[in-house]
C-alpha positions as CSV (number, residue, x, y, z in Angstrom):
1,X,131.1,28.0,31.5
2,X,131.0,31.6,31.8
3,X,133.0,33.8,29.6
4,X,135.5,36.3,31.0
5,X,136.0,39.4,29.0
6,X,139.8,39.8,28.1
7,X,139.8,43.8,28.7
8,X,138.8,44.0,32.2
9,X,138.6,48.1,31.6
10,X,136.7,47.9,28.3
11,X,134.1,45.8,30.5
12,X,134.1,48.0,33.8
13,X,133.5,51.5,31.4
14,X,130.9,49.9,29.9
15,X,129.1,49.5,33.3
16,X,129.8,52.7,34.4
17,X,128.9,54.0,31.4
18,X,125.1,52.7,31.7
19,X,125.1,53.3,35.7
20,X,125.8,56.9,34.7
21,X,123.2,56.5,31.8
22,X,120.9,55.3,34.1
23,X,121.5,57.7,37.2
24,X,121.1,60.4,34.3
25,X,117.2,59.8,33.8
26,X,116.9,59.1,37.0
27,X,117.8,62.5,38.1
28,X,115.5,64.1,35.7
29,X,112.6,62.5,36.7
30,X,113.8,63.7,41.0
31,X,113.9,66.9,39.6
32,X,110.7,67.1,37.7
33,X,109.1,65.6,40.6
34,X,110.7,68.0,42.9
35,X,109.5,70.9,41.0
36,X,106.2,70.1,41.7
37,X,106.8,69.3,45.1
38,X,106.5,65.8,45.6
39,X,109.9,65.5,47.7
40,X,109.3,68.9,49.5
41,X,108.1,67.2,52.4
42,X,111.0,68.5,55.0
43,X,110.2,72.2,53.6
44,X,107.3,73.8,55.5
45,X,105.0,75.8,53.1
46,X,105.4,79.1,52.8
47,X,102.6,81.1,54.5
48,X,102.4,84.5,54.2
49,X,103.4,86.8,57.4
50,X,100.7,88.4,59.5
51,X,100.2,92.3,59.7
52,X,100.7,93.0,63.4
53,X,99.5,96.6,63.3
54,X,96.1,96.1,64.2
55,X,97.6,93.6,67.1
56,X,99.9,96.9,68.1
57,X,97.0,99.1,68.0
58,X,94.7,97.5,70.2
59,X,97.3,96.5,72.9
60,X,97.5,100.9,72.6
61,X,94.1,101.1,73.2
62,X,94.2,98.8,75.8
63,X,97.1,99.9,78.0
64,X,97.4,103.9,78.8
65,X,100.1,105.7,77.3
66,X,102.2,106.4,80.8
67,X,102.2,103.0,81.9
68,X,102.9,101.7,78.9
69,X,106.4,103.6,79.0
70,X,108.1,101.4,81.3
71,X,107.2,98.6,83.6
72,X,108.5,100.6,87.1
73,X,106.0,103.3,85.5
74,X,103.2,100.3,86.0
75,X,103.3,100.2,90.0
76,X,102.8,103.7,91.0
77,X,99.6,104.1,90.4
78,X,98.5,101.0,91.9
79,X,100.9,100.1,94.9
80,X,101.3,103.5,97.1
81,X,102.3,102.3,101.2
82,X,101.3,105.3,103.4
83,X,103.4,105.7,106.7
84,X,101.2,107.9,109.0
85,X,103.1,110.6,110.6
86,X,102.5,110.9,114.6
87,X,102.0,114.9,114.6
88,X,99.2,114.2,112.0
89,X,97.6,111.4,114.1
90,X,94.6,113.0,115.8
91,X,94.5,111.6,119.4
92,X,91.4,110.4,121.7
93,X,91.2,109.8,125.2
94,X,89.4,106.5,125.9
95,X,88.0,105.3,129.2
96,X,88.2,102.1,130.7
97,X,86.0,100.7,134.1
98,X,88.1,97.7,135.1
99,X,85.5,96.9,137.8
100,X,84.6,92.4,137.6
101,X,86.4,92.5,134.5
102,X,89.2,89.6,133.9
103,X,92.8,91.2,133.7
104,X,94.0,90.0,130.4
105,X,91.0,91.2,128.6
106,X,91.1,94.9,130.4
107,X,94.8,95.1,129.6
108,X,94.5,93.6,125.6
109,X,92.0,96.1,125.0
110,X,94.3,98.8,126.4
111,X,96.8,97.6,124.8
112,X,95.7,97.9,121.3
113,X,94.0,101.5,121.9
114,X,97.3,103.0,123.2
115,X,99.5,101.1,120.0
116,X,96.1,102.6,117.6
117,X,95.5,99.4,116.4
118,X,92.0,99.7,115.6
119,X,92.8,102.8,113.2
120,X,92.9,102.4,109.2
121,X,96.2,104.3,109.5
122,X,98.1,102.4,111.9
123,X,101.6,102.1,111.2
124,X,104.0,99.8,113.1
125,X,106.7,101.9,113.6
126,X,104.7,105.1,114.2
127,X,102.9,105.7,117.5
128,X,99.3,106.0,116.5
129,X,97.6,105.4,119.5
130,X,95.3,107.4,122.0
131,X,95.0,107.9,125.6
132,X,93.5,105.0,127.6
133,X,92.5,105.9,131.2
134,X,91.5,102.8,133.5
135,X,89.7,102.9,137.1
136,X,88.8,100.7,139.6
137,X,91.8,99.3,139.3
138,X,92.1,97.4,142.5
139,X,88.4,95.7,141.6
140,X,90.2,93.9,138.7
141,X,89.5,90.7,138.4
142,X,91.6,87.2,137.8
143,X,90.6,84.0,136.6
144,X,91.4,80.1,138.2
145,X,93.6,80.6,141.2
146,X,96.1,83.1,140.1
147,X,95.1,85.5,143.4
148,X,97.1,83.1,145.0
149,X,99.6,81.5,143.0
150,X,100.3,84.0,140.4
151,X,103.4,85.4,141.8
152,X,105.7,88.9,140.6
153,X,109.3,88.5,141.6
154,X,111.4,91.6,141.2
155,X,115.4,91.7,141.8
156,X,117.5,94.9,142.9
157,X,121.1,93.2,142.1
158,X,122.5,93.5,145.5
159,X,122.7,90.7,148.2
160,X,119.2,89.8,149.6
161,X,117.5,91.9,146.9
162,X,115.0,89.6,146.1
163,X,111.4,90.0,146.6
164,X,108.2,88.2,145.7
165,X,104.4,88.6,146.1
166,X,101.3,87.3,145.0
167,X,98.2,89.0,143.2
168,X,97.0,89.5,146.5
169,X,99.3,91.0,148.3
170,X,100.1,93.4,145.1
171,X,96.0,94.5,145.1
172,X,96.3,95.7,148.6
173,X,100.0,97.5,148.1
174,X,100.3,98.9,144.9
175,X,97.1,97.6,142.4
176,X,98.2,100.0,139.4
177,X,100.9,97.9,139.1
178,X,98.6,94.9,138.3
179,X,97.2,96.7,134.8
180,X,100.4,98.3,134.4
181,X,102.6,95.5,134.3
182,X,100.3,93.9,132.1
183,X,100.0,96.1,129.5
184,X,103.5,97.1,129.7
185,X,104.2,93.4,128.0
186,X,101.8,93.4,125.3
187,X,103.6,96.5,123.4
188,X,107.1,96.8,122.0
189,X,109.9,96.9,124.6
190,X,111.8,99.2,122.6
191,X,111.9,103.3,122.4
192,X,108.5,103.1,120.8
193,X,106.9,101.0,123.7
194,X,108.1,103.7,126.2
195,X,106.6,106.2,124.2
196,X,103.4,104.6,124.2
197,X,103.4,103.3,127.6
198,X,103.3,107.3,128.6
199,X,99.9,107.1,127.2
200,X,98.7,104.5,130.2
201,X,97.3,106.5,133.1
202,X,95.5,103.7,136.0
203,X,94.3,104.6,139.3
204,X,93.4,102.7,141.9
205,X,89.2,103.8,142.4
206,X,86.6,105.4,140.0
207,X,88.1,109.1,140.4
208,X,90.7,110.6,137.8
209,X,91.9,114.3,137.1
210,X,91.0,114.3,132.9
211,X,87.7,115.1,132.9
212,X,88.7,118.0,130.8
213,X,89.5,115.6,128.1
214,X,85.7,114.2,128.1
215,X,87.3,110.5,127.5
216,X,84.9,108.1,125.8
217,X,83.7,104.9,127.8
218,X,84.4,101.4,126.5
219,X,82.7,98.4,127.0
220,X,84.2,95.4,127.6
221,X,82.7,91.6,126.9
């Protein structure tokens, strides 16, 4: 049989008495073992903070003093767009033969002269182009069967105002118009375009009045 203490309260202090006994030593031996750093594991160790001077000092010497101000400071030395100004653009008169050579090619090389596109200071919205002079226009030449099925169709806006005719039939009335026309589509159709356009002078055989102008020749491929 097992014995029951009488005084329930006498028998529960003296358990609490050695649990409190007992959790006694064992807290001096946590604390001894925390104080040389045997439970210390969630603490990183202390390591002592680095002297960023010399770091400052060479990002100095590294990075000059006025772009080192302030970062909009850091993109005007290096990114400066130039806008070319048209009364600064010196002009050239160029001369073109159109004599066996394929329309499209006389016209794209026109084209680009008169809009300056060859130039290191081309601008898009500034006219930096030359004068492009082209003869022997009605020797132009046209590739496939576009001499007869190539048509231009042209509409006044009145009753019975329209008209139509083929590359042949524009060579023998009016054979500017063949360059002209073409040329006329390959540049901006806007206020610009018409200023270049002015630039475009064709004539129908090897004779032209700017001689004055001593206009360079180009060759074509």
């Amino acid at each position: 049989m097992i014995a029951v203490p009488v005084n329930l309260s006498e028998s529960l202090g003296k358990r609490s008495g050695l649990a409190a006994k007992d959790s006694g030593k064992k807290g001096q031996k946590r604390a001894a073992k925390t104080k040389r750093g045997l439970y210390n594991f969630h603490k990183a160790p202390a390591v002592p903070a680095a002297d960023p001077t010399p770091l400052l000092e060479s990002r100095r010497r590294l990075t000059p003093a006025a772009i080192a101000r302030s970062f909009r400071a850091f993109s005007r030395p290096f990114m400066k767009t130039f806008s070319a100004k048209a009364s600064e653009v010196p002009r050239k008169w160029w001369l073109i033969d159109a004599k066996d050579q394929v329309l499209g090619r006389v016209a794209v090389k026109a084209a680009n002269l008169l809009r300056g596109k060859e130039k290191s200071v081309f601008t898009p919205h500034v006219d930096t182009g030359d004068f492009v002079i082209v003869v022997n226009a009605d020797k132009v030449r046209v590739t496939g069967k576009k001499e007869e099925q190539k048509s231009f169709m042209s509409f006044s806006g009145y009753v019975g105002g329209h008209k139509s005719e083929n590359v042949r039939a524009r060579r023998v009335r009016h054979p500017e118009l063949l360059i002209e026309r073409a040329v006329r589509g390959m540049i901006p159709h806007n206020r610009l375009g018409r200023s270049v356009y002015r630039k475009l002078k064709v004539y129908r055989g090897e004779d032209h009045p700017h001689a004055a102008q001593q206009p360079s020749a180009v060759k074509l491929r």
